[in-house]
C-alpha positions in Angstrom: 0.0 0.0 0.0 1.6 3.9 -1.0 2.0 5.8 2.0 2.1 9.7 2.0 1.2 12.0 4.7 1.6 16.2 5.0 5.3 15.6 6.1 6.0 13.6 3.0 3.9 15.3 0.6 5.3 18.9 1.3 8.9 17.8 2.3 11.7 19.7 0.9 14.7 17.6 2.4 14.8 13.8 3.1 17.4 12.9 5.2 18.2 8.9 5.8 20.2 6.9 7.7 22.3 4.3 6.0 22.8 1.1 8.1 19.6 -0.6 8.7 17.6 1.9 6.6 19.1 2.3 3.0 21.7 -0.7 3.1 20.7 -3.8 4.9 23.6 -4.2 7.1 22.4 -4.0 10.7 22.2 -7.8 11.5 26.0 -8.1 9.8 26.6 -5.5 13.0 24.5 -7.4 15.6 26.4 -10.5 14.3 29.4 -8.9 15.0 28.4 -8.6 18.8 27.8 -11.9 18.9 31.3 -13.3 17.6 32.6 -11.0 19.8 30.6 -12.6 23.1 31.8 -16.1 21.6 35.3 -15.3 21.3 35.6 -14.0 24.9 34.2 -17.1 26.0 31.4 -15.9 27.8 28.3 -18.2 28.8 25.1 -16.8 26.5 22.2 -18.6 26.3 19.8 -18.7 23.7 17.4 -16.4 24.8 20.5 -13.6 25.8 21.6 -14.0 22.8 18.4 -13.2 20.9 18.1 -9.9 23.5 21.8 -8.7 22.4 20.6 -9.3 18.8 18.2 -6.2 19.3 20.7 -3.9 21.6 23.0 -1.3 20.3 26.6 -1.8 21.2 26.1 0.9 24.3 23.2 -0.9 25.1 25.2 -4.4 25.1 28.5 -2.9 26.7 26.5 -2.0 29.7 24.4 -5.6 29.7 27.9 -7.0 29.5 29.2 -5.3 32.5 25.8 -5.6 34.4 24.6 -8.9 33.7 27.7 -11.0 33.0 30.3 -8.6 35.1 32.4 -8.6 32.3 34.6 -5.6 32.4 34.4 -4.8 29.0 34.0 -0.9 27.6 32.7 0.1 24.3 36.3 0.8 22.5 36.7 -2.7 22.1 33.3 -4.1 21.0 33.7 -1.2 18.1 37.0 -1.8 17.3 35.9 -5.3 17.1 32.9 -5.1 15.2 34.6 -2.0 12.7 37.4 -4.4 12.1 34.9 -6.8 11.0 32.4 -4.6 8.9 34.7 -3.0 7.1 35.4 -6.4 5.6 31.4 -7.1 5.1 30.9 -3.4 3.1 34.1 -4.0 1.0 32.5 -7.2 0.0 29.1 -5.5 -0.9 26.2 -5.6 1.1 22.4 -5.7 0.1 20.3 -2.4 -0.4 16.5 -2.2 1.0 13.9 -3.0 -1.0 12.7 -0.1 -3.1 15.6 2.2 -1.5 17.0 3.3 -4.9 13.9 3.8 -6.7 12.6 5.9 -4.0 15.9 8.0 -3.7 16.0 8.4 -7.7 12.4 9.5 -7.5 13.3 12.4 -4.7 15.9 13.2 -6.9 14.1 14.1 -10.1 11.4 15.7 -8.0 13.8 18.4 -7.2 14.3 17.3 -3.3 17.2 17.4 -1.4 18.9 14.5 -0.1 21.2 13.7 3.1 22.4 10.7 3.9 23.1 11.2 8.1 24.6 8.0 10.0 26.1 6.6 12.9 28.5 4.7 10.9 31.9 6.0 12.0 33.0 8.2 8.7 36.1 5.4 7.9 33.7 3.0 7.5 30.7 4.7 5.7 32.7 6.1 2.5 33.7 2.1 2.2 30.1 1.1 1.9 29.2 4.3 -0.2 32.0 3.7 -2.5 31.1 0.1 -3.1 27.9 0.4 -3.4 27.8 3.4 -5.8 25.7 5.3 -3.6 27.3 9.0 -3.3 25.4 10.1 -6.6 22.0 9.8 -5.1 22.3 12.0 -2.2 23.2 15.8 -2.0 25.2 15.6 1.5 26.9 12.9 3.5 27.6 13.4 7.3 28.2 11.0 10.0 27.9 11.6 14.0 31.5 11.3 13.9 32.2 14.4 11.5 29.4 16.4 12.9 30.5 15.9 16.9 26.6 15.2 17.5 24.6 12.2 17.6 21.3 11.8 16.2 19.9 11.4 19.8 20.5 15.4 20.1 18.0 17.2 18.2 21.1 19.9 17.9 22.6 17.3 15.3 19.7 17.7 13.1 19.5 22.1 13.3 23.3 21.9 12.2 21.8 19.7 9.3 19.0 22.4 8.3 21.8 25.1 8.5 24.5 23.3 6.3 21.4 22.3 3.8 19.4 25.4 4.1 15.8 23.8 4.3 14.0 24.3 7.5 13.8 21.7 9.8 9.8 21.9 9.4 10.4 20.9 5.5 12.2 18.1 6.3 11.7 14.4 7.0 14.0 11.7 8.8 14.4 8.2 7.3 15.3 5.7 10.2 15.6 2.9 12.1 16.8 3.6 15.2 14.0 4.3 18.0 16.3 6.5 19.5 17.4 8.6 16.3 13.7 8.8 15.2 13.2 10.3 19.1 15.8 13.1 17.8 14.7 14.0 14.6 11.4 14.3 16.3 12.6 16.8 19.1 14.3 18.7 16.5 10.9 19.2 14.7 11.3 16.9 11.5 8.7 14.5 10.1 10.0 11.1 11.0 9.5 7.8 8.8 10.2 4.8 10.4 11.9 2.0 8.5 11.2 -2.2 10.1 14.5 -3.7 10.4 15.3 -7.6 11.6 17.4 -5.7 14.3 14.6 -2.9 15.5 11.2 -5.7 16.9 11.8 -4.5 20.5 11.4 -0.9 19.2 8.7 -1.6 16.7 5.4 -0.7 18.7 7.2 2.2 20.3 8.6 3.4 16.8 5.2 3.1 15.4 3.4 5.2 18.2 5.9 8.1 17.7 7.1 8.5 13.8 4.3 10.1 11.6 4.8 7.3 8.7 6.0 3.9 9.4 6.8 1.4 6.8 8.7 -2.1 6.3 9.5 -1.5 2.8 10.7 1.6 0.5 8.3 0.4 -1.6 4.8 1.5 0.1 6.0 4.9 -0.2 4.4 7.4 -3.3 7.6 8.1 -5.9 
């Protein structure tokens, strides 16, 4: 079914995030957390391992400490997992459903487009460049770059100044519960994108973002 709303139809800026919402790379990352649990020899069961399946690494660093009284800090499940990804984008990962046809179509229609991600900057050109995607968006930051993160509804006014559309014209693309919480402080319309990665979020997602979809492909182009 084509989805539209006043956000979408009048939007003058879409900005997306690229892990989890335009490439489908957010289990790869989970999986990561996983090999790392394994390879520290640390007893998960079956069930723990399906929760840390649907954390984020802060959210897993401090389950870690908490739960297994491992003594293990975030610098090392990142520089475990980025070791790892980095390997996964340079191979080529898959894109959403839809994702291109719906950034193509924003593109003839005249509307900007930012890509806006988590993805330390390192690691996002590698899965921009190897996927071909730096021609369909207009500007490319990362948290990293910006000194912000998308939790911070400041990270999304430095956006609307850099890109010149008002926040009020613009819509967020996302996955992440908390990013989607951002965008909405900062005043954006907020689409939320189902992941594999995102069920524990879903019904909380779906209560706060104005449009929320599990494919590119219910949305008008």
């Amino acid at each position: 079914m084509t989805q539209t709303n006043s956000r979408l139809a009048g939007m003058k800026a879409a900005i997306f995030d690229m892990d989890g919402t335009i490439i489908d790379t957010m289990s790869a990352w989970r999986r990561c957390t996983l090999d790392f649990v394994e390879e520290h020899g640390l007893p998960m069961s079956a069930e723990q391992k399906k929760t840390l399946f649907q954390m984020s690494g802060t959210d897993v660093v401090r389950y870690l400490q908490e739960e297994l009284h491992y003594p293990c800090q975030y610098q090392d499940l990142y520089d475990h997992s980025a070791a790892a990804m980095r390997a996964v984008y340079a191979a080529g990962v898959p894109v959403k459903d839809g994702a291109l046809d719906y950034l193509a179509s924003l593109k003839a229609r005249g509307i900007v487009r930012v890509l806006a991600t988590a993805t330390p900057s390192n690691l996002a050109l590698v899965a921009l460049n190897r996927m071909h995607l730096f021609a369909y968006f207009d500007y490319i930051y990362s948290t990293d770059v910006l000194k912000l993160t998308k939790s911070d509804p400041a990270f999304f006014d430095t956006l609307a100044e850099i890109t010149g559309v008002p926040k009020e014209d613009s819509v967020l693309f996302e996955d992440s519960l908390y990013a989607i919480a951002g965008g909405k402080k900062a005043g954006l319309g907020t689409v939320g994108i189902w992941d594999a990665t995102n069920q524990k979020d879903w019904e909380r997602i779906v209560s706060l973002a104005d449009v929320t979809i599990s494919s590119f492909t219910e949305l008008e182009v």
